[in-house]
py3Dmol code that shows the C-alpha trace and the ligand (Angstrom):
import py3Dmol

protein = """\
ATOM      1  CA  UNK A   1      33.909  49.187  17.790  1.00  0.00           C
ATOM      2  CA  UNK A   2      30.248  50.047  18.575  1.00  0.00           C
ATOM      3  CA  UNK A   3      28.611  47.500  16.263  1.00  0.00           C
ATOM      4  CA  UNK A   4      27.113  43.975  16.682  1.00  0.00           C
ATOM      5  CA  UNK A   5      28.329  40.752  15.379  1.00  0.00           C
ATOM      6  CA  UNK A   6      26.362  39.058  12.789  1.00  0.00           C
ATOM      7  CA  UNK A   7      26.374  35.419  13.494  1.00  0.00           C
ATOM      8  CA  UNK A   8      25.018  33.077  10.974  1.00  0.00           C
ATOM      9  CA  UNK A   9      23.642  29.589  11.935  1.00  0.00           C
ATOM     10  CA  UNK A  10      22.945  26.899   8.872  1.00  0.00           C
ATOM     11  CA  UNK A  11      22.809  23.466   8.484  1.00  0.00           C
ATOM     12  CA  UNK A  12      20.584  20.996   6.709  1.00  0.00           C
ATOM     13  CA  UNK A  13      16.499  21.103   7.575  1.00  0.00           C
ATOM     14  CA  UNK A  14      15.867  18.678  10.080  1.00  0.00           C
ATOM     15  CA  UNK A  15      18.970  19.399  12.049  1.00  0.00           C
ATOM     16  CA  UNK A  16      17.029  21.166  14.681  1.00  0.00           C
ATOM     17  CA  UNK A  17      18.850  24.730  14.444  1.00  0.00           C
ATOM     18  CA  UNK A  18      15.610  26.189  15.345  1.00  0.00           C
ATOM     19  CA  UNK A  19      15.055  24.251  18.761  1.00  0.00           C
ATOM     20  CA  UNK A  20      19.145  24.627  19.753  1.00  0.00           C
ATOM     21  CA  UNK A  21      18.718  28.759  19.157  1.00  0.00           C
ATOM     22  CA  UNK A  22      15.085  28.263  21.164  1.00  0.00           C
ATOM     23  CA  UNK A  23      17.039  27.153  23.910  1.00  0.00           C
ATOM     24  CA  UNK A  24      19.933  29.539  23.505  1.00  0.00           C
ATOM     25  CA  UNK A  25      18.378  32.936  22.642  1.00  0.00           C
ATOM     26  CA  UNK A  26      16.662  33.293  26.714  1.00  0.00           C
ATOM     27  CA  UNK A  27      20.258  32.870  28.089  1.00  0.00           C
ATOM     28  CA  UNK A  28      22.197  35.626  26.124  1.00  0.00           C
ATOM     29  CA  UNK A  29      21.410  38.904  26.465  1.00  0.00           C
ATOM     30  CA  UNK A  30      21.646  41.666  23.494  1.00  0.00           C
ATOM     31  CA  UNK A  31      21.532  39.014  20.829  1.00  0.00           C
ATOM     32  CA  UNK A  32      18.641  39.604  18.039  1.00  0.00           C
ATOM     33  CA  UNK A  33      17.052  36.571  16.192  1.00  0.00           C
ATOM     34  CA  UNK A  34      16.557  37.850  12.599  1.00  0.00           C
ATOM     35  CA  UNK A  35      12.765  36.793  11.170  1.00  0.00           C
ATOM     36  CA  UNK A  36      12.814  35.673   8.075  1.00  0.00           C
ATOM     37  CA  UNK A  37      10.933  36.275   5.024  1.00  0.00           C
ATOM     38  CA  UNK A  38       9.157  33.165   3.245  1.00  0.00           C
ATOM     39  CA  UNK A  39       6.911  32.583   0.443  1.00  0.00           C
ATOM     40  CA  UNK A  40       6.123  29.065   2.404  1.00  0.00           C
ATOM     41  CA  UNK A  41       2.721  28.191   3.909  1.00  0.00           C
ATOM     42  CA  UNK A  42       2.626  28.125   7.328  1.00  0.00           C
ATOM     43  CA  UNK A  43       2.780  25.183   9.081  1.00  0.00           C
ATOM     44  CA  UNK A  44       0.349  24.904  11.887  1.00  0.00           C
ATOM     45  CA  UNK A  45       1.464  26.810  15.170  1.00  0.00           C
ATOM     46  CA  UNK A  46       3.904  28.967  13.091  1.00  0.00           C
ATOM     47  CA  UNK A  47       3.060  32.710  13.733  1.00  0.00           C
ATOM     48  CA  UNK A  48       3.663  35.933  11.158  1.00  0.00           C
ATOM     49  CA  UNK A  49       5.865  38.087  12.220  1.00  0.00           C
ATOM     50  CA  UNK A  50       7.462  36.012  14.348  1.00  0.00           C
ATOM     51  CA  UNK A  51       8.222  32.658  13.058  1.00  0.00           C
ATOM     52  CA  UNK A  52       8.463  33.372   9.646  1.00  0.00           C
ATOM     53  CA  UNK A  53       7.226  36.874   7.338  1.00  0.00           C
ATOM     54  CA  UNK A  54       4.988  35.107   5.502  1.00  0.00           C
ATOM     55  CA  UNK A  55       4.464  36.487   1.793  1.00  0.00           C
ATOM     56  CA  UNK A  56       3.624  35.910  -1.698  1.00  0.00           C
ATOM     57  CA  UNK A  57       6.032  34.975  -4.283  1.00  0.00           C
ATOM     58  CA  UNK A  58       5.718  38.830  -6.063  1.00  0.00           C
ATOM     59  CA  UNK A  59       6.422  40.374  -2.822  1.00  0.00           C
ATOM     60  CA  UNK A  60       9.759  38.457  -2.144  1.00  0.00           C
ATOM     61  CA  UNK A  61      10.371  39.118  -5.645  1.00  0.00           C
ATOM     62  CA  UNK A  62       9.786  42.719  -5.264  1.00  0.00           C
ATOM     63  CA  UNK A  63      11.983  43.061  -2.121  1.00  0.00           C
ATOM     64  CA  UNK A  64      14.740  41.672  -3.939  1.00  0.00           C
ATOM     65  CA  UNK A  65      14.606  43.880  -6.877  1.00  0.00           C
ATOM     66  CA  UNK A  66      14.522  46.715  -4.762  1.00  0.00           C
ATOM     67  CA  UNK A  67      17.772  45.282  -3.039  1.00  0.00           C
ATOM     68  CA  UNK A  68      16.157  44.690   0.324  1.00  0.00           C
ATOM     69  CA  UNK A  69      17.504  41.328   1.458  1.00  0.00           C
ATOM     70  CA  UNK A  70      21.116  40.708   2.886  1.00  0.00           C
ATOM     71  CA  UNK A  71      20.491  37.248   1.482  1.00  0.00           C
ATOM     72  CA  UNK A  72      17.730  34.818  -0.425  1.00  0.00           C
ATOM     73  CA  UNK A  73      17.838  31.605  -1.573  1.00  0.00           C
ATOM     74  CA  UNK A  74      15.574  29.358  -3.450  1.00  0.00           C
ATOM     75  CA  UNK A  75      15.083  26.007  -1.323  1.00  0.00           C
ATOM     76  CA  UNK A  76      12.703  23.233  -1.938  1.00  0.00           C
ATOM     77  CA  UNK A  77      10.277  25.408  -4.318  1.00  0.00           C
ATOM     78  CA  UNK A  78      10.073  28.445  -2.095  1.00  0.00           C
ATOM     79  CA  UNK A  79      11.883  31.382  -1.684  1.00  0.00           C
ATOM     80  CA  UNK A  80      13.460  32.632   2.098  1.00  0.00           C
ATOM     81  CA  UNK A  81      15.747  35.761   2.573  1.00  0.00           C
ATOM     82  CA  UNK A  82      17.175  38.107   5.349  1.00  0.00           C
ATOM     83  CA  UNK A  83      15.324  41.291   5.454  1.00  0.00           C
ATOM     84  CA  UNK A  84      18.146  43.608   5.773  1.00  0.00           C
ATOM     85  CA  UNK A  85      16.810  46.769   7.419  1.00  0.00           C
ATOM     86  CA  UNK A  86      16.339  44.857  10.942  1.00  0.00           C
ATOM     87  CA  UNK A  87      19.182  43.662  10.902  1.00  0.00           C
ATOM     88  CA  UNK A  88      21.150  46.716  10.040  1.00  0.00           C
ATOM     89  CA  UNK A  89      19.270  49.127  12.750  1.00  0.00           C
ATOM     90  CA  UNK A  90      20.291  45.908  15.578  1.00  0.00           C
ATOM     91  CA  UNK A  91      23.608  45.972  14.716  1.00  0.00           C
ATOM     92  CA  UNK A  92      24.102  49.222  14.446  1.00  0.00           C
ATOM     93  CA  UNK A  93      22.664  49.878  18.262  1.00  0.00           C
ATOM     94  CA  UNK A  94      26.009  47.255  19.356  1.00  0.00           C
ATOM     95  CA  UNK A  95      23.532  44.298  19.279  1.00  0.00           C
ATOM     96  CA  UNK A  96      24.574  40.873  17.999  1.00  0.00           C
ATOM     97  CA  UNK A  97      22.147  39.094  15.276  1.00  0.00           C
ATOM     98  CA  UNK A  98      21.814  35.203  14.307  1.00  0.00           C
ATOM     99  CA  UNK A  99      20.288  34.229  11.098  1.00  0.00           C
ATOM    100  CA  UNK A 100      19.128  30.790  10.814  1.00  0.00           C
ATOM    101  CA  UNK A 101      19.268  30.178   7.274  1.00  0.00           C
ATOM    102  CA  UNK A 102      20.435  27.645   4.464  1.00  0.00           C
ATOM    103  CA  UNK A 103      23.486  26.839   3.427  1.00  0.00           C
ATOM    104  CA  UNK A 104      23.564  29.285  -0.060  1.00  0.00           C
ATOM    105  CA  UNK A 105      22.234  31.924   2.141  1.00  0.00           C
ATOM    106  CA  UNK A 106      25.249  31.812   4.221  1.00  0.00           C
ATOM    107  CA  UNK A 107      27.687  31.482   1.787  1.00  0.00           C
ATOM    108  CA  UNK A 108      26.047  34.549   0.660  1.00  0.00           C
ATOM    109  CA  UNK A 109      26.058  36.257   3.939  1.00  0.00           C
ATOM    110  CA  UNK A 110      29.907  34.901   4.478  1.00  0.00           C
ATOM    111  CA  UNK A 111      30.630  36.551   1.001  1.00  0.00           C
ATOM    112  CA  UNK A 112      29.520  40.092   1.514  1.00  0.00           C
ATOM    113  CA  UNK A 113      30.080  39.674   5.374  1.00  0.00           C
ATOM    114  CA  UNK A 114      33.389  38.086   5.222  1.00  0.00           C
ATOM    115  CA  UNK A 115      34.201  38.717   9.429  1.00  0.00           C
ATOM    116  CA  UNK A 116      30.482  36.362  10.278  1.00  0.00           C
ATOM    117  CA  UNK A 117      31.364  33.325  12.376  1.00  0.00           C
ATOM    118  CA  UNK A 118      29.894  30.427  10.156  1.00  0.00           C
ATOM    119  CA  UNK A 119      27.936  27.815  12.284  1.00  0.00           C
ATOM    120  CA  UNK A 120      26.813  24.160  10.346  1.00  0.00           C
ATOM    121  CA  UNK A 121      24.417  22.919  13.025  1.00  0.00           C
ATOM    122  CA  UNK A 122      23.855  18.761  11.961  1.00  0.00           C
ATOM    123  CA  UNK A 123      23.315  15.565  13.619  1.00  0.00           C
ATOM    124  CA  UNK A 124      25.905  13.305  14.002  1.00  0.00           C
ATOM    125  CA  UNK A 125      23.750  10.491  11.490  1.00  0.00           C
ATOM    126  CA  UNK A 126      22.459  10.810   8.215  1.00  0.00           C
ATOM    127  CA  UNK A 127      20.154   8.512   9.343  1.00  0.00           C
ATOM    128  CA  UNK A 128      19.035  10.330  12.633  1.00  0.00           C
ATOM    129  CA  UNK A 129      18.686  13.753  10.465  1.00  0.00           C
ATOM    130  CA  UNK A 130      16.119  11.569   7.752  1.00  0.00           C
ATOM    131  CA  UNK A 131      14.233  10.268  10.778  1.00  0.00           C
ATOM    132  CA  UNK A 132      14.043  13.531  12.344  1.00  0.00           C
ATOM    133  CA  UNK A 133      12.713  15.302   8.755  1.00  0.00           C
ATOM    134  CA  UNK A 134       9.955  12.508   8.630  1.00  0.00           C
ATOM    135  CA  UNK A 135       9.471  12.533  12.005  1.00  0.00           C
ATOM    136  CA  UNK A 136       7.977  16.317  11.744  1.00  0.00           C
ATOM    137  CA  UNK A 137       4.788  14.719   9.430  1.00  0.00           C
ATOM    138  CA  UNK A 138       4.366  17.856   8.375  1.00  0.00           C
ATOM    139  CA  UNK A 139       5.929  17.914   4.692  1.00  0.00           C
ATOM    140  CA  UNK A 140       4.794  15.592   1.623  1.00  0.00           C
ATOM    141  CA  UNK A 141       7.092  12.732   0.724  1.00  0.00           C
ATOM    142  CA  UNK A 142       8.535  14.629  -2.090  1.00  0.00           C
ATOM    143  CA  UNK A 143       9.388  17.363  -0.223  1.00  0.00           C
ATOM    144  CA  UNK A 144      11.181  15.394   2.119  1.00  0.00           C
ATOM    145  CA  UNK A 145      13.011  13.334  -0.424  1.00  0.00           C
ATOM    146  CA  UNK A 146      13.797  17.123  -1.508  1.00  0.00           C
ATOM    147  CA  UNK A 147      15.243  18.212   1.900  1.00  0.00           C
ATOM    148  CA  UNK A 148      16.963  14.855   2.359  1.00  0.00           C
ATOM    149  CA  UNK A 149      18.317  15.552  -1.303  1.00  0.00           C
ATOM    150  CA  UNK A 150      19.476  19.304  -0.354  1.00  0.00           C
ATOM    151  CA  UNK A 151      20.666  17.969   3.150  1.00  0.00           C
ATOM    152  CA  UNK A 152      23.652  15.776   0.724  1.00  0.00           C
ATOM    153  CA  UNK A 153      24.211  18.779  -1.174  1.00  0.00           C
ATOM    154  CA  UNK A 154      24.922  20.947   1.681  1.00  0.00           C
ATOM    155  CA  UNK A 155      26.855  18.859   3.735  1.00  0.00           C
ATOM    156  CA  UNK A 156      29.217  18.819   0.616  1.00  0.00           C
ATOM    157  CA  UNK A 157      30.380  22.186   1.344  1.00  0.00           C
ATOM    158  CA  UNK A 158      30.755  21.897   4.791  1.00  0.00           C
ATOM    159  CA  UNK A 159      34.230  23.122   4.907  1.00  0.00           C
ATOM    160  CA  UNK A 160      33.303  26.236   4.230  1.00  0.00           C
ATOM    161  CA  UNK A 161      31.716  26.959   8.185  1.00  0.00           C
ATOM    162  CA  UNK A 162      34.479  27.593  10.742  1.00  0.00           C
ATOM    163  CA  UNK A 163      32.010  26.024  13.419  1.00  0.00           C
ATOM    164  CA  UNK A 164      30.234  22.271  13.274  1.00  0.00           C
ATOM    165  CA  UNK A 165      28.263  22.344  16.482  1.00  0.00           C
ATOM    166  CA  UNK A 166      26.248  18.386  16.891  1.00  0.00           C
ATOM    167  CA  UNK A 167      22.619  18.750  17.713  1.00  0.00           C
ATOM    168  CA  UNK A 168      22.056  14.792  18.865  1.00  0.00           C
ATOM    169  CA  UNK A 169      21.304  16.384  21.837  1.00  0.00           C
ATOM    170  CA  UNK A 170      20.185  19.984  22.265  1.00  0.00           C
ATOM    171  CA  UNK A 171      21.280  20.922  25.415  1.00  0.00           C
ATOM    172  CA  UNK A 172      24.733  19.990  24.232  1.00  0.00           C
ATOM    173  CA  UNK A 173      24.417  21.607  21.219  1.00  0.00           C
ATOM    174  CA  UNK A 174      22.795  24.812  22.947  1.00  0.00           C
ATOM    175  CA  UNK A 175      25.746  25.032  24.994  1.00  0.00           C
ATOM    176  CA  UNK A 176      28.210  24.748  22.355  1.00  0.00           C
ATOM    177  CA  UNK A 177      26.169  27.546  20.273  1.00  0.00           C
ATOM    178  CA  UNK A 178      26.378  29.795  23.281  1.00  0.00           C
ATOM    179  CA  UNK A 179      30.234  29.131  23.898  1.00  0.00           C
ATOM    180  CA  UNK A 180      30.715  30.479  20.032  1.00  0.00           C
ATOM    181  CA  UNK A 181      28.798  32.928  20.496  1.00  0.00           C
ATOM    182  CA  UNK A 182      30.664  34.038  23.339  1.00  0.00           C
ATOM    183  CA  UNK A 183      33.931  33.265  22.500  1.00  0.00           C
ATOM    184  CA  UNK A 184      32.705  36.184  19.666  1.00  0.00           C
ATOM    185  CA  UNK A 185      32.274  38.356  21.942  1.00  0.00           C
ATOM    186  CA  UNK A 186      35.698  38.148  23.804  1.00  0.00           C
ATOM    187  CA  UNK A 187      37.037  38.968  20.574  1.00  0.00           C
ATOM    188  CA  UNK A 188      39.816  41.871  20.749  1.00  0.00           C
ATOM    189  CA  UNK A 189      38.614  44.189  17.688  1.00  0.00           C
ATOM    190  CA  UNK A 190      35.031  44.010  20.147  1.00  0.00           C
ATOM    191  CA  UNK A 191      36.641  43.820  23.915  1.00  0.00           C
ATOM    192  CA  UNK A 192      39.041  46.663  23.789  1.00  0.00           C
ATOM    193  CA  UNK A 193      36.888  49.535  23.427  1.00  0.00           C
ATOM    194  CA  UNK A 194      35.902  48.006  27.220  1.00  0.00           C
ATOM    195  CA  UNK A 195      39.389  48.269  28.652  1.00  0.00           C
ATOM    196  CA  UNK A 196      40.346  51.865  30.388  1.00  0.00           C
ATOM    197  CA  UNK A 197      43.960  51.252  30.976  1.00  0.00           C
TER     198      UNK A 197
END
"""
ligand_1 = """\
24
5GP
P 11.677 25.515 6.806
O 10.764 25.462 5.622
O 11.967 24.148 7.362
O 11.206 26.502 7.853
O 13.077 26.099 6.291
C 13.758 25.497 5.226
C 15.194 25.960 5.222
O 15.264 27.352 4.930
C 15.875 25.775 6.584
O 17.178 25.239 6.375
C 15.933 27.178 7.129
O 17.022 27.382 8.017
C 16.136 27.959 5.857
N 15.819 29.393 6.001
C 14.970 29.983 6.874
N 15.000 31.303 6.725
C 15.912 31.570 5.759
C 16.409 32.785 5.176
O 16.059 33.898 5.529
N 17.338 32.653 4.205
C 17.791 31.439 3.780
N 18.730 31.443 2.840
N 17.352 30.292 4.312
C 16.424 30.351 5.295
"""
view = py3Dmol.view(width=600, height=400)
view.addModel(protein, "pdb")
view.setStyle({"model": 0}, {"cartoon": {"style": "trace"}})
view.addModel(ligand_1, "xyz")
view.setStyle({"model": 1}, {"stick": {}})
view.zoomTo()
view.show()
């Protein structure tokens, strides 16, 4: 098998899946980070094109209708989705890809994509994961509430991810991520095309 494994990271907001893939995505080689699209603002720092696509709402609309997103979902007032033509060409050249997305987004993904490994990245605490949110200053109160909200929501379905990898401290939880991610790899249906024997 020549293609790529498509390995989906969720978990609540907050949880810090972006800093535990920050510190895994140096260490592993062929492995893509899919950008996302968003009709968010940016917050300050955040780059286009490389933290975030960021678009209007009639352009994420239009993407959708034309069936150009391996996933979307609706969170907090915005829209975010997969594009899926990056993702495609990577794993089509052999290369792995991790999406960092919500938890309806990977059910999604899981549902078309039934072989992804499912990863719930979460503190521990309820309570560290609400500190954490506020701790960013960068959303409104009700938005927070929102996340916090969402956050109960998704942890209801949290028996739907085959990993739970705790981010209470991220070079834990970056080594954990990487030991999934290999363990992928060493999978038969991918090693055997290696073996000349
Ligand atoms: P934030 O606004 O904090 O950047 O992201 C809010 C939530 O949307 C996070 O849980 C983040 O992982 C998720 N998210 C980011 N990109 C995507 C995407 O492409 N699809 C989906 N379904 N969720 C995403």
């Amino acid at each position: 098998m020549s293609k790529g494994s498509l390995i989906v990271v969720t978990g609540p907001s907050g949880a810090g899946k972006g800093t535990v893939l920050k510190r895994v995505l140096p260490h592993m080689d062929k492995l893509y980070y899919s950008v996302s699209l968003t009709t968010r603002r940016p917050r300050p720092g955040e780059r286009d094109g490389i933290d975030y696509h960021f678009c209007s709402e009639a352009q994420a609309r239009e993407m959708i209708a034309n069936g150009q997103m391996l996933e979307y979902a609706e969170y907090v007032g915005n829209i975010y989705g997969t594009p899926a033509g990056p993702v495609d060409a990577q794993l089509s050249q052999g290369v792995d890809v991790v999406l960092e997305i919500e938890v309806q987004g990977a059910l999604q993904v899981s549902a078309r994509r039934p072989d992804a490994p499912l990863i719930f990245i979460t503190t521990s605490s309820f309570t560290e994961l609400e500190r954490r949110l506020r701790g960013r200053g960068t959303e409104s109160e009700e938005k927070v509430a929102r996340r916090l909200a969402t956050a109960r929501e998704e942890y209801r379905q949290i028996d739907a991810f085959q990993f739970i990898v705790l981010n209470d401290q991220a070079d834990t939880a970056a080594a954990e991520l990487m030991a999934i991610i290999q363990a992928e790899r060493c999978r038969t249906v991918r090693r055997r095309e290696y073996l000349s024997i």
